[in-house]
Backbone as CSV, one residue per row, in Angstrom:
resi,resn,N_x,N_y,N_z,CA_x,CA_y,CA_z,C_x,C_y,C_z
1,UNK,6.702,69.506,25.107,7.826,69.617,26.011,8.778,68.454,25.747
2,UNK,9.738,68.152,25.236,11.101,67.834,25.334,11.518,66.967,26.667
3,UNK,11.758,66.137,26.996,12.282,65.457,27.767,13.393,65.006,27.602
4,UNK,14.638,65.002,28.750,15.675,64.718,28.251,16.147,63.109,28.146
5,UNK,17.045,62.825,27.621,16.902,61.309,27.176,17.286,60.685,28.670
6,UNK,16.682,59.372,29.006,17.035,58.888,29.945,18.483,57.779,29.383
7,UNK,18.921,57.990,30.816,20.521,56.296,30.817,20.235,55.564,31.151
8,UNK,20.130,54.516,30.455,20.639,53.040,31.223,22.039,52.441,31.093
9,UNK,22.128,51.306,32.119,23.573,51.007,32.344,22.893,50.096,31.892
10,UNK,23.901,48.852,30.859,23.872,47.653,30.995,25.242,47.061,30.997
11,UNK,25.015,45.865,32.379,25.433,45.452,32.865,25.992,43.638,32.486
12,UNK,26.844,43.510,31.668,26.820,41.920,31.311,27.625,41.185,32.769
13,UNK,27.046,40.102,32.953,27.470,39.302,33.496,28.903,37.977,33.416
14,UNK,29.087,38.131,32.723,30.155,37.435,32.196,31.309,38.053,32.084
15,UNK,32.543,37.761,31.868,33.802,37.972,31.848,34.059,37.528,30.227
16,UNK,33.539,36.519,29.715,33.975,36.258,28.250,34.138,37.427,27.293
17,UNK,35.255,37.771,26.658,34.711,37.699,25.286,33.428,38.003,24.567
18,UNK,33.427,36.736,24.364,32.061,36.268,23.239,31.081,36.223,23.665
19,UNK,30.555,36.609,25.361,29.489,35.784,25.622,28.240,36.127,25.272
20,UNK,27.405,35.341,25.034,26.068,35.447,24.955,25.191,36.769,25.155
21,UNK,25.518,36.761,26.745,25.157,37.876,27.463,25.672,39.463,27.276
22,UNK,27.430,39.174,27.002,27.508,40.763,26.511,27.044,41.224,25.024
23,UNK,26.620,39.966,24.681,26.498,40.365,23.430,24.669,40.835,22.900
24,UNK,24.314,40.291,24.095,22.679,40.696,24.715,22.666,42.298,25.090
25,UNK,23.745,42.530,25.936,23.726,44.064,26.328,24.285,44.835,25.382
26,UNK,25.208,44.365,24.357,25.640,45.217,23.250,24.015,45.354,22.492
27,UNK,23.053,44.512,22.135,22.165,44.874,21.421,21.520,45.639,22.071
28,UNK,20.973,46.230,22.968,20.606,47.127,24.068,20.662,48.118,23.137
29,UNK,22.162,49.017,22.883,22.377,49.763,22.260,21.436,50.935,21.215
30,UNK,21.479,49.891,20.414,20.364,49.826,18.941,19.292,48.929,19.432
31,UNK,18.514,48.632,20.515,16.858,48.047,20.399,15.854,49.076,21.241
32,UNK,16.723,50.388,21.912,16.329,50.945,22.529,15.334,52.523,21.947
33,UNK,14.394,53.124,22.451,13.756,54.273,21.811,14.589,54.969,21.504
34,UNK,14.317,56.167,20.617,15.403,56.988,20.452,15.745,58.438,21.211
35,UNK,15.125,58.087,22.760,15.080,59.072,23.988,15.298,58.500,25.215
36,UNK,16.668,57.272,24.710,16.790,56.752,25.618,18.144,55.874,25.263
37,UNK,19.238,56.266,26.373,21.043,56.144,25.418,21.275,54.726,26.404
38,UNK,21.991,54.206,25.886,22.512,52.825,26.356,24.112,53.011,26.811
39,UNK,24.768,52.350,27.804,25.877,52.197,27.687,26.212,50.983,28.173
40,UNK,27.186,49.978,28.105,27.764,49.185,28.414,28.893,49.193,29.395
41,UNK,28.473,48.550,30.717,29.922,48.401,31.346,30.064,47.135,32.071
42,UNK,31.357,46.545,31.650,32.181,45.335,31.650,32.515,44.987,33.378
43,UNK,32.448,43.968,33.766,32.921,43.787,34.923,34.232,43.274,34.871
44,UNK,35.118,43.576,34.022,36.442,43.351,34.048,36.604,44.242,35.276
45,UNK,38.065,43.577,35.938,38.769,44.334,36.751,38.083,44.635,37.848
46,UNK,37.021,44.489,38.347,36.251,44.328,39.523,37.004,43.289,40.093
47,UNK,37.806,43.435,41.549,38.073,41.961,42.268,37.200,41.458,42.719
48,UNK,37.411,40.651,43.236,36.547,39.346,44.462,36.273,40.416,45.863
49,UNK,35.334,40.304,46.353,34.911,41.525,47.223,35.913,40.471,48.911
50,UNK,37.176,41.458,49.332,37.590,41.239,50.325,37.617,42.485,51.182
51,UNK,36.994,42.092,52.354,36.817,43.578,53.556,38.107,44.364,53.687
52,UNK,39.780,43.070,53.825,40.630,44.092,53.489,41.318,44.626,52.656
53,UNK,40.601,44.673,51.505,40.956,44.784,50.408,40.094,46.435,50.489
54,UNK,39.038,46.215,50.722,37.890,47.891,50.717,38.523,48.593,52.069
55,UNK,39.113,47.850,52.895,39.507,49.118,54.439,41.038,49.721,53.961
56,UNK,41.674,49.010,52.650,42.663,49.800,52.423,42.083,50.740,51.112
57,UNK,41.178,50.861,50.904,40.566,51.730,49.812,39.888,50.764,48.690
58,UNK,38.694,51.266,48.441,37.886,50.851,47.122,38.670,50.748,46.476
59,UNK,38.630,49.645,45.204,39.480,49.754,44.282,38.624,50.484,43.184
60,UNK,39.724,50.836,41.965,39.211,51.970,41.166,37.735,51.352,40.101
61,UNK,37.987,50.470,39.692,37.318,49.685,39.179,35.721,49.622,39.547
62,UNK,35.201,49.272,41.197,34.608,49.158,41.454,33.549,50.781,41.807
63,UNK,34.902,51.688,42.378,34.633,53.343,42.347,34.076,53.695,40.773
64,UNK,34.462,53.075,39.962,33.920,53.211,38.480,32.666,52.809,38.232
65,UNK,32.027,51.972,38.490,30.834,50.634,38.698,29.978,51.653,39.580
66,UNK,30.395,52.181,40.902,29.149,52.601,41.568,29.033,53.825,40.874
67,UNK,29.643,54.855,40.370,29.334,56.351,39.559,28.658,55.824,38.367
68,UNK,28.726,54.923,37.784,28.135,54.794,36.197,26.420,54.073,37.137
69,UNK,26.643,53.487,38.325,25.286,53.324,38.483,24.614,54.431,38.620
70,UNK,25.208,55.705,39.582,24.612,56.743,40.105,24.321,57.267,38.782
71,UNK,24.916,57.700,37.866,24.757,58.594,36.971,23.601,58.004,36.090
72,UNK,23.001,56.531,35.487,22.084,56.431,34.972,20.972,56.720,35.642
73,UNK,19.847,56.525,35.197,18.708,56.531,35.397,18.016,54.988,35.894
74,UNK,18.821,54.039,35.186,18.195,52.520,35.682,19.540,51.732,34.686
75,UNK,18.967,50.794,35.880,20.407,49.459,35.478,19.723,48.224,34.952
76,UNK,20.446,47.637,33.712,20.158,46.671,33.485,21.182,45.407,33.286
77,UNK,20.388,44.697,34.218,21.352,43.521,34.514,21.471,41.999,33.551
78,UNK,22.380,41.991,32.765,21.936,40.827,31.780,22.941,39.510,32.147
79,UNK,22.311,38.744,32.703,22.901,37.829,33.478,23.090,36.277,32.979
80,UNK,23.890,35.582,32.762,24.214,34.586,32.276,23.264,33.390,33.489
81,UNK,23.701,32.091,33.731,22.848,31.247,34.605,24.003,30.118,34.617
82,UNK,24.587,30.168,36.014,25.548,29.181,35.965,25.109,28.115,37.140
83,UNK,24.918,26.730,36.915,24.400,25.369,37.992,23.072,26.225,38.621
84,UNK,22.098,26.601,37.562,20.748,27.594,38.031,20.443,28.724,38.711
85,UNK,21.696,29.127,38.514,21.566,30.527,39.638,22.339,31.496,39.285
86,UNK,22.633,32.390,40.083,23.298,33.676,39.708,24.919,33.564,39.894
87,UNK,25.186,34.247,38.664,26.782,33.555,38.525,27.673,34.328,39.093
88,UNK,29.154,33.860,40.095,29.782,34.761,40.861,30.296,35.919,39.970
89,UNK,30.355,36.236,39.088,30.408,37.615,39.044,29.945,38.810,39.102
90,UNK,28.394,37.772,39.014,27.294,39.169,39.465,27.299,39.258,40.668
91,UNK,27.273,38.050,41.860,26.737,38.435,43.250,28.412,39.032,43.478
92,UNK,29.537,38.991,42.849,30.529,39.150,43.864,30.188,41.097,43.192
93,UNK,29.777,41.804,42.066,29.629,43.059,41.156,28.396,43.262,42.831
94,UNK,27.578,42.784,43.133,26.875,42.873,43.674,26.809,43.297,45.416
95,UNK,28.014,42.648,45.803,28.101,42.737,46.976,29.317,43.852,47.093
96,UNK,30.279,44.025,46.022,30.701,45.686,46.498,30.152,46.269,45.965
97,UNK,29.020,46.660,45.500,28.224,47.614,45.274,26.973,47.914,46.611
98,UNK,27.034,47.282,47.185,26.320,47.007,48.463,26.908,47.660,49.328
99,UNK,28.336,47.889,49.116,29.059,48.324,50.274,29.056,50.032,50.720
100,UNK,28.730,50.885,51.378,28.323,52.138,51.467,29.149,53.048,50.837
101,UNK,28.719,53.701,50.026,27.197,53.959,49.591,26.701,53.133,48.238
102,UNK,25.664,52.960,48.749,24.710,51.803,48.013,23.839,52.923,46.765
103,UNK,24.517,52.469,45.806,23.973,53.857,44.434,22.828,52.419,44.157
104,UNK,22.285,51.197,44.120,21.262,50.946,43.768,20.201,51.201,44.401
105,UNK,20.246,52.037,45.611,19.107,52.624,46.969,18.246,53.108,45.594
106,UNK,16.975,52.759,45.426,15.910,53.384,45.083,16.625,53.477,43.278
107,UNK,17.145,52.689,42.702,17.105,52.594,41.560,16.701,51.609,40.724
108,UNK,15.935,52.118,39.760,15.086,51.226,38.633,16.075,50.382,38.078
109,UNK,15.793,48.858,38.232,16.549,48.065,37.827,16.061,46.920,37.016
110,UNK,16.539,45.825,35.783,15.834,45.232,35.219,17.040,43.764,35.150
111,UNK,16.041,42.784,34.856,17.229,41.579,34.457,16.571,40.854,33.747
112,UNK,17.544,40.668,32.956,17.570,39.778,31.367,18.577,38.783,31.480
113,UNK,18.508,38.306,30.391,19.522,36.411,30.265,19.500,36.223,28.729
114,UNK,20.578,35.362,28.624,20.914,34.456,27.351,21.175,33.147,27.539
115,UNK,21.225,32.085,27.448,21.588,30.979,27.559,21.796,30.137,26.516
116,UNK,23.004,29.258,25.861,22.596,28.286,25.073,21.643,27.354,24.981
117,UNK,21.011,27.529,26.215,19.938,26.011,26.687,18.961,26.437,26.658
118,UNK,17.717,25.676,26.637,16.797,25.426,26.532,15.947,26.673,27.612
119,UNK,16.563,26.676,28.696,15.738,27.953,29.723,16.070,29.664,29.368
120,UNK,17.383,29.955,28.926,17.593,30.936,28.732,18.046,31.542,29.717
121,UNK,18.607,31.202,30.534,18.972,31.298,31.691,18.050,32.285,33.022
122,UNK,16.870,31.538,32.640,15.608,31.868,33.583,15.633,32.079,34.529
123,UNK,16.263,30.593,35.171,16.380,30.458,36.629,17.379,31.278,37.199
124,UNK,18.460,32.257,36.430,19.183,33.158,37.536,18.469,34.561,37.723
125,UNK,17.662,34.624,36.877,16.814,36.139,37.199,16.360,36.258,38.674
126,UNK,15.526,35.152,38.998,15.141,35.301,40.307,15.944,35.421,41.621
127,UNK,17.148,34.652,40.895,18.279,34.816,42.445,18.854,36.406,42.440
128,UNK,18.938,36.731,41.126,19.823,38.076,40.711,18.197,39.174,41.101
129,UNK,17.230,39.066,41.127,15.877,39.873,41.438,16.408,40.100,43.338
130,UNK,16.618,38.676,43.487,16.586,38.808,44.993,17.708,39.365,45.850
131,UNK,19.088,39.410,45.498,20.191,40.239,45.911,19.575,41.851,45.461
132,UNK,19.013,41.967,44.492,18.569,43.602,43.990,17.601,43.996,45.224
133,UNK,16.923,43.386,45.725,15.764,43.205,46.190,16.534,44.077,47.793
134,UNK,17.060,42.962,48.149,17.815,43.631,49.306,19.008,44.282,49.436
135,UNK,18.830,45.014,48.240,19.644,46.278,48.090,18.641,47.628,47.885
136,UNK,17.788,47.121,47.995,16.547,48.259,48.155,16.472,48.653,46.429
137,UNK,16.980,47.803,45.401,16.606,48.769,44.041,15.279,48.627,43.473
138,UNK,14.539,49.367,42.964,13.489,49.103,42.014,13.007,48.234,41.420
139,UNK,12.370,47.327,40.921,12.067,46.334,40.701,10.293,46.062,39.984
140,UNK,10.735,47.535,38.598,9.327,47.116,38.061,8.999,45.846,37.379
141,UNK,7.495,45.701,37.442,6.802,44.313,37.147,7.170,44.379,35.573
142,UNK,8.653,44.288,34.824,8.239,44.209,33.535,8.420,42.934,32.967
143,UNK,8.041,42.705,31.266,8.144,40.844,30.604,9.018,40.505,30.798
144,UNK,9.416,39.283,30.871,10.885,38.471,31.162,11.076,38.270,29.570
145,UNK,12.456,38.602,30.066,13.444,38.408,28.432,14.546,37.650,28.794
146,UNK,14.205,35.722,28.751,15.377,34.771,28.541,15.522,34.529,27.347
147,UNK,16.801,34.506,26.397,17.090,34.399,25.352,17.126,32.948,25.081
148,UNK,16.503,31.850,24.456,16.916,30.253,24.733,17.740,30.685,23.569
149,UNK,18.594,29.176,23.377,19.028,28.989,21.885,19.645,29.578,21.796
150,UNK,20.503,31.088,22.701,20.907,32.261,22.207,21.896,31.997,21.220
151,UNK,22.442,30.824,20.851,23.846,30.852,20.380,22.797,30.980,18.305
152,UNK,22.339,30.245,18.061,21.089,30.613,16.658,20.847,31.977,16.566
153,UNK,20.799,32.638,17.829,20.506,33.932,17.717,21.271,35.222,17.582
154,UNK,22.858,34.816,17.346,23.483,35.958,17.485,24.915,35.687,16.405
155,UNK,25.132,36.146,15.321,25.840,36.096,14.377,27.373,36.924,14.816
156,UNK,28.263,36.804,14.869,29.719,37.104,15.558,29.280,38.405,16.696
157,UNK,28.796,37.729,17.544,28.434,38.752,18.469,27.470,39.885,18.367
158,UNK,26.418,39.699,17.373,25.274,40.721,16.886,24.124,39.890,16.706
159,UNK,22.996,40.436,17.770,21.885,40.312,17.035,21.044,39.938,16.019
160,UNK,20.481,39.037,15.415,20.189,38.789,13.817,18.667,37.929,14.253
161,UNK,18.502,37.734,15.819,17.073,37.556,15.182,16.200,38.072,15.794
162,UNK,14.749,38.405,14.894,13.934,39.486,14.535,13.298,39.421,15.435
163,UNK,12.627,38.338,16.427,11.780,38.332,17.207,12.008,38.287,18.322
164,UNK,13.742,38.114,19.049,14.862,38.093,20.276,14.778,39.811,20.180
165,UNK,14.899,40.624,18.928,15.558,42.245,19.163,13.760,42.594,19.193
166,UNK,12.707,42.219,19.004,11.206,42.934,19.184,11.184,42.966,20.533
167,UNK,11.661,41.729,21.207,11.150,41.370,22.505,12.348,42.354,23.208
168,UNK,13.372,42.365,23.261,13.993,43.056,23.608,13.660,44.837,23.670
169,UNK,13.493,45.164,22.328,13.285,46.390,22.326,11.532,46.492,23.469
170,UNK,10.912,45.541,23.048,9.732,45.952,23.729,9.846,46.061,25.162
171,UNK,10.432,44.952,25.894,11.195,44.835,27.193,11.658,46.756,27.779
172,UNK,12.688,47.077,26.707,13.305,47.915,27.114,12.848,49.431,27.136
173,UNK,11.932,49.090,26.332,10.136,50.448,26.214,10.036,50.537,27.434
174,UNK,9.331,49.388,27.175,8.411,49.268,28.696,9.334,49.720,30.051
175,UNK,10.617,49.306,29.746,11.423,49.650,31.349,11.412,51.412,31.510
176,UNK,11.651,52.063,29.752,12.156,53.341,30.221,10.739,53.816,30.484
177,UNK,9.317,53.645,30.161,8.248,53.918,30.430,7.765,54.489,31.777
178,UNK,8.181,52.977,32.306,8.472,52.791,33.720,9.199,53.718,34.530
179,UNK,10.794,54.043,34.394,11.066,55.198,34.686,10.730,56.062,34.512
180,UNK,9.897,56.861,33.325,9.445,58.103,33.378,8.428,58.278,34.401
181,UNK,7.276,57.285,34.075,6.176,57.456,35.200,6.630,57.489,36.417
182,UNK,7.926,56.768,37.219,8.126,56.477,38.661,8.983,57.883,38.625
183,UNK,9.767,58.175,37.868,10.470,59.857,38.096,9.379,61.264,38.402
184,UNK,8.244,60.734,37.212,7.265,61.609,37.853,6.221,61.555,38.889
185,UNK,5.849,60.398,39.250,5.040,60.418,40.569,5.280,60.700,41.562
């Protein structure tokens, strides 16, 4: 029997360019099974979450952000680590997505990092776990994937080393795994 391919969203954290991190979710792409499609979406153009800014209407941007959540299957969040924690563009991506209707209700969600430093930007997984957390999303037990060093590890914005794209791809097994079993139980 045939199964149809599952989506993931990935989600970079950053606004750069170059960064680390989108360039973590661009490898997504190509580290993933081949029953299982990747897409990338940018938090450009998302504003700063203001109440009257949403009572005169969602902006389009963000109306964009919650359908690409609904429509995957699981989100993956690849998050940069700014003064140890989760950097305002995720909690601000975070908190209008919070705003009703909440498309991360009961969705499989994962978080990853890059960092030039030495942690890999470790320490924002857990803050970025814990806004997910009380958004009611999913939150399987899978390996942590901080990238240290990432800047050694990624040649004009690609991937190039062998044991960052194993761990990755293995990471990202294991997540769609995860979704299949939790879709079918």
């Amino acid at each position: 029997m045939n199964q149809r391919p599952l989506t993931l969203l990935a989600v970079p954290g950053s606004l750069r360019r170059e960064s680390l991190n989108r360039a973590l979710a661009t490898a997504a792409l190509d580290a993933t099974p081949k029953d299982v499609a990747v897409t990338v979406r940018d938090l450009d153009g998302v504003p700063l979450y203001n109440g009257d800014v949403e009572a005169a209407g969602t902006p389009a941007a963000v109306v964009d952000l919650k359908d690409a959540i609904t429509r995957a299957d699981g989100v993956l969040v690849v998050t940069p680590e700014y003064n140890r924690t989760i950097p305002g563009v995720v909690k601000n991506a975070l908190d209008w997505i919070s705003r009703k209707p909440n498309p991360l209700e009961g969705k499989p969600c994962a978080v990853i990092s890059a960092s030039p430093g030495g942690g890999g930007g470790a320490m924002a997984q857990p803050a970025v776990k814990l806004v997910l957390h009380s958004l009611k999303a999913e939150l399987p037990p899978l390996r942590e994937l901080a990238v240290k060093h990432a800047r050694g590890k990624f040649t004009d914005g690609v991937l190039t080393d062998d044991e960052t794209r194993e761990r990755l791809t293995a990471l990202l097994s294991e997540f769609a795994g995860w979704i299949r079993g939790h879709n079918q139980g």
